[in-house]
Backbone as CSV, one residue per row, in Angstrom:
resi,resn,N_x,N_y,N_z,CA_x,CA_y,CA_z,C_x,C_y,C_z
1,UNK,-2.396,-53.817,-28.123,-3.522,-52.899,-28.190,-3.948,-52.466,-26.781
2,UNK,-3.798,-53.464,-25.959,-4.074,-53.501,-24.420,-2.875,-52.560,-23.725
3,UNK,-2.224,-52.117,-23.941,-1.164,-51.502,-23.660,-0.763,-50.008,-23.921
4,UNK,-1.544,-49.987,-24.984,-1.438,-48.410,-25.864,-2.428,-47.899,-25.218
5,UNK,-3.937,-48.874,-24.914,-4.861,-47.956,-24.244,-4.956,-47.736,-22.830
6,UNK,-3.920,-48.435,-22.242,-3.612,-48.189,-20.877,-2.658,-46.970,-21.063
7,UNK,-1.441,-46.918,-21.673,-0.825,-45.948,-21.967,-1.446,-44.580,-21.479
8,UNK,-2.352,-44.704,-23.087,-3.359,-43.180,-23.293,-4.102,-42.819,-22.699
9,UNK,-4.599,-43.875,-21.215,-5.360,-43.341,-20.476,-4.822,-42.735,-19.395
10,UNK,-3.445,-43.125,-18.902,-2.317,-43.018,-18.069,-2.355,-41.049,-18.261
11,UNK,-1.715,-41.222,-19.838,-1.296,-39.398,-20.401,-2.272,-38.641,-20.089
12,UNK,-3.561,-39.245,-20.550,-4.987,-37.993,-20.477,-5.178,-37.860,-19.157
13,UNK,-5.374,-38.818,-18.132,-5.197,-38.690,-16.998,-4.111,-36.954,-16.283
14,UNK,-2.792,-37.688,-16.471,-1.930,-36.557,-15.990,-2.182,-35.291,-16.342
15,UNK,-2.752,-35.527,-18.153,-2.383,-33.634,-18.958,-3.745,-33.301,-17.898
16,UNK,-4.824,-34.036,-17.500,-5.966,-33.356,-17.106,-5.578,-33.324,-15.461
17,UNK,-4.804,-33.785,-14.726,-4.815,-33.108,-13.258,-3.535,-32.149,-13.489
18,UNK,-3.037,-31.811,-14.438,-1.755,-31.116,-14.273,-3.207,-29.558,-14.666
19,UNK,-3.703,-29.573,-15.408,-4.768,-28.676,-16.191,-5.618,-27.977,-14.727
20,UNK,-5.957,-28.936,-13.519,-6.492,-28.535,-13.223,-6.459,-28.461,-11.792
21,UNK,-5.381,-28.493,-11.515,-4.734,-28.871,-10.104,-4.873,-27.383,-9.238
22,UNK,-4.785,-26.977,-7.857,-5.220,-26.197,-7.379,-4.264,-24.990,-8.093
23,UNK,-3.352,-25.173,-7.972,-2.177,-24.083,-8.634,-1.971,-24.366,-10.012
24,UNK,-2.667,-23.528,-10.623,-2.433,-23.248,-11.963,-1.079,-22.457,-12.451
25,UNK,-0.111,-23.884,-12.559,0.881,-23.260,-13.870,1.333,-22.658,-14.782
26,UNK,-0.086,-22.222,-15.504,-0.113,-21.773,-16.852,-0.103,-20.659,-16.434
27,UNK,-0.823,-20.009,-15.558,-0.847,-18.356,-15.399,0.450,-17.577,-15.235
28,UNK,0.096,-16.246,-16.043,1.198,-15.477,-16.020,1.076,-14.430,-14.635
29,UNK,2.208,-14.174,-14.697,2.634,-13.306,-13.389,2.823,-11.566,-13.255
30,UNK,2.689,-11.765,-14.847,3.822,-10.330,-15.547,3.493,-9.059,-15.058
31,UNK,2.375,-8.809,-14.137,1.676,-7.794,-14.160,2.352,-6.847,-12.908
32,UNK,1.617,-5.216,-12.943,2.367,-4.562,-12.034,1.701,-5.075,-10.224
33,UNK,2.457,-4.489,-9.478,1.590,-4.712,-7.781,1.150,-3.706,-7.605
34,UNK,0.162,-3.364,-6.904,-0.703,-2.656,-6.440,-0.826,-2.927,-4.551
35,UNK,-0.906,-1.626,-3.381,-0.951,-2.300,-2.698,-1.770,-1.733,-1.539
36,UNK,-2.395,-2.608,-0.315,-2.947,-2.398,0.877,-3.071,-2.138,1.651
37,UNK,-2.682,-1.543,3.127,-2.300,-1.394,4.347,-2.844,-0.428,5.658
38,UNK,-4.087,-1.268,6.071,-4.979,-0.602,7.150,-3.759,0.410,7.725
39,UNK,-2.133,-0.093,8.391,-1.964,0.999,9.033,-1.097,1.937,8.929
40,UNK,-1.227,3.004,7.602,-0.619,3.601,6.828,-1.851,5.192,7.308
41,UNK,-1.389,6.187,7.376,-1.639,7.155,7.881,-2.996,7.984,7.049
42,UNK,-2.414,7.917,5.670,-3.224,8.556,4.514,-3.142,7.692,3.170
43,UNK,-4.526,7.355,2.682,-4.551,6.181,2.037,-3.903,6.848,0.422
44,UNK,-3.344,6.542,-0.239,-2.442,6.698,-1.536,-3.116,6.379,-2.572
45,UNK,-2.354,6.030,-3.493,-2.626,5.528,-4.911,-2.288,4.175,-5.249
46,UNK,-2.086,3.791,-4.048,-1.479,2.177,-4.052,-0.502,1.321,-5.204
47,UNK,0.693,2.265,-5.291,1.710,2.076,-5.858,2.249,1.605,-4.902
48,UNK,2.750,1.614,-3.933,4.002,1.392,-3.246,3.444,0.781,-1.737
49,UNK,4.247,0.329,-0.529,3.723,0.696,0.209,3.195,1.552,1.536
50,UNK,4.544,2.517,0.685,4.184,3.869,1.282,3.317,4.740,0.900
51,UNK,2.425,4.322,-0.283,1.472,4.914,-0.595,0.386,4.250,-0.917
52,UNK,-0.070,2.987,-0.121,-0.691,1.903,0.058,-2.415,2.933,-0.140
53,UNK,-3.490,2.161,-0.219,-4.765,2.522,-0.218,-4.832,1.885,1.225
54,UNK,-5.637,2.656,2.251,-5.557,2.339,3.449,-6.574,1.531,3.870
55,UNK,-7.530,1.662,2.821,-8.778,0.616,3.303,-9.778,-0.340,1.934
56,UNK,-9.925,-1.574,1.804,-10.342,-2.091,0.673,-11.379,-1.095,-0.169
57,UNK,-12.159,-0.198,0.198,-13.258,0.326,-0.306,-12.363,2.034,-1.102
58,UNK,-11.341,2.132,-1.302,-10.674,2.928,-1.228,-9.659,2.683,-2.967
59,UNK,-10.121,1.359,-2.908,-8.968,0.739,-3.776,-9.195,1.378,-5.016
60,UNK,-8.596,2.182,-6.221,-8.738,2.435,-7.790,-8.641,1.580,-8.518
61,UNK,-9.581,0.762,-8.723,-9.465,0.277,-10.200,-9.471,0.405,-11.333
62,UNK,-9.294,1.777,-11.566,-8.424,2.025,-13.193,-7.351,1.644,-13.450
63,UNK,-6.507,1.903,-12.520,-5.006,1.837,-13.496,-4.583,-0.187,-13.346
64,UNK,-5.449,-0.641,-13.092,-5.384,-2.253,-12.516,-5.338,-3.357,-13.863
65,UNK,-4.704,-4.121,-14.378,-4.863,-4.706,-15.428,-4.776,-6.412,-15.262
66,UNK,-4.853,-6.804,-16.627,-4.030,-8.007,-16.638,-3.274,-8.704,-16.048
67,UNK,-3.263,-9.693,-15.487,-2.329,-10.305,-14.635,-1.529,-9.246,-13.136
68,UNK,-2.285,-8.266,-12.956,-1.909,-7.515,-11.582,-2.543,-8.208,-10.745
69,UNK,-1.227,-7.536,-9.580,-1.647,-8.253,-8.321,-1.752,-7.352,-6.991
70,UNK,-3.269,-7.264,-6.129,-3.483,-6.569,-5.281,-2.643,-7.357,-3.917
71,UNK,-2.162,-6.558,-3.414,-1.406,-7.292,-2.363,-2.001,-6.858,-0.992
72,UNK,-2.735,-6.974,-0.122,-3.316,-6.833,1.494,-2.472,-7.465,2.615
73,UNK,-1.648,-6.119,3.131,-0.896,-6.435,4.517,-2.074,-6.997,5.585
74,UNK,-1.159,-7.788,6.016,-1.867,-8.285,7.770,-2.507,-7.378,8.336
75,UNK,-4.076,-7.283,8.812,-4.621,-6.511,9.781,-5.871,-6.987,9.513
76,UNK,-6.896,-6.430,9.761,-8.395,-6.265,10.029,-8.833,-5.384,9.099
77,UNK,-9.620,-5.576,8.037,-10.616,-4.617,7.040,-11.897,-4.886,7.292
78,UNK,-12.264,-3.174,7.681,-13.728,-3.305,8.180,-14.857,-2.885,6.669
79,UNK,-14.294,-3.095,5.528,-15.157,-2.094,4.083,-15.055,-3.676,3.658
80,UNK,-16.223,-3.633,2.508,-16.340,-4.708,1.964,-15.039,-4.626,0.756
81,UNK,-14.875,-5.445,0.294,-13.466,-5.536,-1.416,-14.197,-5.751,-2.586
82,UNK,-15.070,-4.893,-3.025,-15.881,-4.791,-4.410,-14.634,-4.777,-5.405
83,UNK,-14.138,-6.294,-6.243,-13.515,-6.208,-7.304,-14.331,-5.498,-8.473
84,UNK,-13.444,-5.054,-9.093,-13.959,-4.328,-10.409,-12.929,-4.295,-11.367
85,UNK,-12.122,-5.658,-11.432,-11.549,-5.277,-12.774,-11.136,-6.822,-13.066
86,UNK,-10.747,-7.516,-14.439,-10.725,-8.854,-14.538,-9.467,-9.190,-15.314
87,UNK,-9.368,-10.249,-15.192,-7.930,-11.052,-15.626,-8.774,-11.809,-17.202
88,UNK,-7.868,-12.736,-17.438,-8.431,-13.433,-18.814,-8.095,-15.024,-17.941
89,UNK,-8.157,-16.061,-18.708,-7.761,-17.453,-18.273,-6.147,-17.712,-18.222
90,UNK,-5.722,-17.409,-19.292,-4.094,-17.246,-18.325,-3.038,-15.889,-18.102
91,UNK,-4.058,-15.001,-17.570,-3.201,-13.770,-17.133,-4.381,-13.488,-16.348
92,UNK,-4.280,-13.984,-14.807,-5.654,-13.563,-13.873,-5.069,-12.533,-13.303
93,UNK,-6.040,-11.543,-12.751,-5.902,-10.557,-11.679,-6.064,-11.313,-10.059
94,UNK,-4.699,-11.199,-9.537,-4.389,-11.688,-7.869,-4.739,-11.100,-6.904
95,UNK,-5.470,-11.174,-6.079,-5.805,-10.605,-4.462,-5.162,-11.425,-4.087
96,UNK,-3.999,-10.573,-3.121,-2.997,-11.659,-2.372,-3.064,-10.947,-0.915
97,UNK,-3.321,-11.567,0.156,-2.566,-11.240,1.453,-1.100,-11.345,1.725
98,UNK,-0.504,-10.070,2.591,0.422,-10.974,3.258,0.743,-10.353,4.496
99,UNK,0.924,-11.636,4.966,0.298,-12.183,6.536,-1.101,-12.481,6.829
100,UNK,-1.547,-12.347,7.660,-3.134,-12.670,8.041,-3.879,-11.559,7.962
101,UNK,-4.831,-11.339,7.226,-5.761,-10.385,6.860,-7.386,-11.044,6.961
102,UNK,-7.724,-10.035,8.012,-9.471,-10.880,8.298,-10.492,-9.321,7.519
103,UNK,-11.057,-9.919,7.205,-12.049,-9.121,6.328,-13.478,-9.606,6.944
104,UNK,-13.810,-8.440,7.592,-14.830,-8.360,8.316,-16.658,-8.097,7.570
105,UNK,-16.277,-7.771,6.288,-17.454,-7.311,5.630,-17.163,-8.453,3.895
106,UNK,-16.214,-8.920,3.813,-16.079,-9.948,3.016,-15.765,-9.771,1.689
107,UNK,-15.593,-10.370,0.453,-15.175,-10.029,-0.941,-16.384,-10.194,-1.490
108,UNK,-16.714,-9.419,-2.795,-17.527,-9.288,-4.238,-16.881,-8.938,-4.719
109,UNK,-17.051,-10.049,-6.161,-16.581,-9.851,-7.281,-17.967,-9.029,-8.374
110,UNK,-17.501,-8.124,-8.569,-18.764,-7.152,-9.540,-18.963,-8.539,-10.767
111,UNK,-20.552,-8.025,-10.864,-20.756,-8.736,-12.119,-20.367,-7.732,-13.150
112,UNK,-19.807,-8.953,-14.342,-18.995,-8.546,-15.322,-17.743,-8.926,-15.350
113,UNK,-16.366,-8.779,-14.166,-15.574,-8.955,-14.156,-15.061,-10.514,-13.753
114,UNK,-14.471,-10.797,-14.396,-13.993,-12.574,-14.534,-12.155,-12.633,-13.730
115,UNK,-12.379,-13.876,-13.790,-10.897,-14.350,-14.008,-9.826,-13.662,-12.846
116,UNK,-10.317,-13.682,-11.704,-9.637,-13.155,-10.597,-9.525,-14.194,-9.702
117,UNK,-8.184,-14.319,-8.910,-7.544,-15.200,-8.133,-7.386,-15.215,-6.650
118,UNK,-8.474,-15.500,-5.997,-8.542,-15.001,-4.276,-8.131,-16.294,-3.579
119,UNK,-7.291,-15.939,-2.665,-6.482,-17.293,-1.636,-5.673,-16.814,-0.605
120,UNK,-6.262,-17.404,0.515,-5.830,-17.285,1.443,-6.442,-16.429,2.895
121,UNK,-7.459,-15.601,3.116,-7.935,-14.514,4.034,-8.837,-15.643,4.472
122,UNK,-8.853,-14.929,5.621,-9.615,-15.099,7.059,-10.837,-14.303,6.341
123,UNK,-11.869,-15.004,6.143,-13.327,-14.229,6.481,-14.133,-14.710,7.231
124,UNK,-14.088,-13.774,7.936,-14.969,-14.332,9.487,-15.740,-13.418,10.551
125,UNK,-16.922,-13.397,11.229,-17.527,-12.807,11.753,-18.504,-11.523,10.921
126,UNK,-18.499,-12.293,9.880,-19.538,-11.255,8.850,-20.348,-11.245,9.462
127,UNK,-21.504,-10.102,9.162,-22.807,-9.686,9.352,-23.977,-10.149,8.586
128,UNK,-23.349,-9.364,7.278,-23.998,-9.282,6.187,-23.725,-10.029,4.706
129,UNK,-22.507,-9.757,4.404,-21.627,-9.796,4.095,-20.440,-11.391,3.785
130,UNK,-20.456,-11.858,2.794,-19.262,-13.204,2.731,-18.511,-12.943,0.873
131,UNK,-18.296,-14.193,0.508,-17.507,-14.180,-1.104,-19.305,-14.304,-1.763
132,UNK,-19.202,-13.338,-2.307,-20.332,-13.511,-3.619,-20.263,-13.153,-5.195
């Protein structure tokens, strides 16, 4: 009896740090990219990244769904990143950097919108401005 409940405490243990460990497993990926890039000439529709949105405040969130992922090249953003669109619990919407991206005026997530995945940026030397 002493054995089974060591067992079962062993399993609940694991299923609950596997559940909740910094990197969530369960999430899906499936979604389209969307993308960023202070130094791109004329800011786009952020399909590609030759047609990147040139500055966070710039970004469309219509065509943005389910499990998409905003991608932010390396540089300096001086506009705040007002999210406005949400993921579910296992198909989140990704803000991803890549390379080092400092965000000078900081992220909001709009109320209303849930289930979005931020990791990794430099926020630093705000004013006003941090994650709210």
């Amino acid at each position: 009896m002493k054995k089974t409940f060591v067992y079962v405490n062993i399993i609940f243990w694991l299923l609950f740090l596997a559940c909740f460990s910094s990197e969530n497993k369960f999430v899906k990926s499936a979604g389209k990219n969307f993308y960023v890039d202070s130094a791109v000439e004329i800011s786009g529709d952020g399909s590609s990244w030759e047609k990147a949105w040139k500055e966070l405040d710039k970004i469309n969130y219509k065509p943005i769904g389910l499990g998409d992922i905003i991608n932010i090249k390396a540089g300096t953003y001086n506009t705040i990143m007002r999210i406005k669109a949400s993921g579910t619990p296992s198909n989140l919407l990704v803000i991803k950097p890549i390379g080092q991206v400092f965000l000078t005026r900081g992220i909001r997530v709009e109320p209303g919108f849930d289930y979005v995945k931020i990791d990794g940026f430099d926020i630093s030397n705000t004013i006003k401005f941090s994650i709210t």
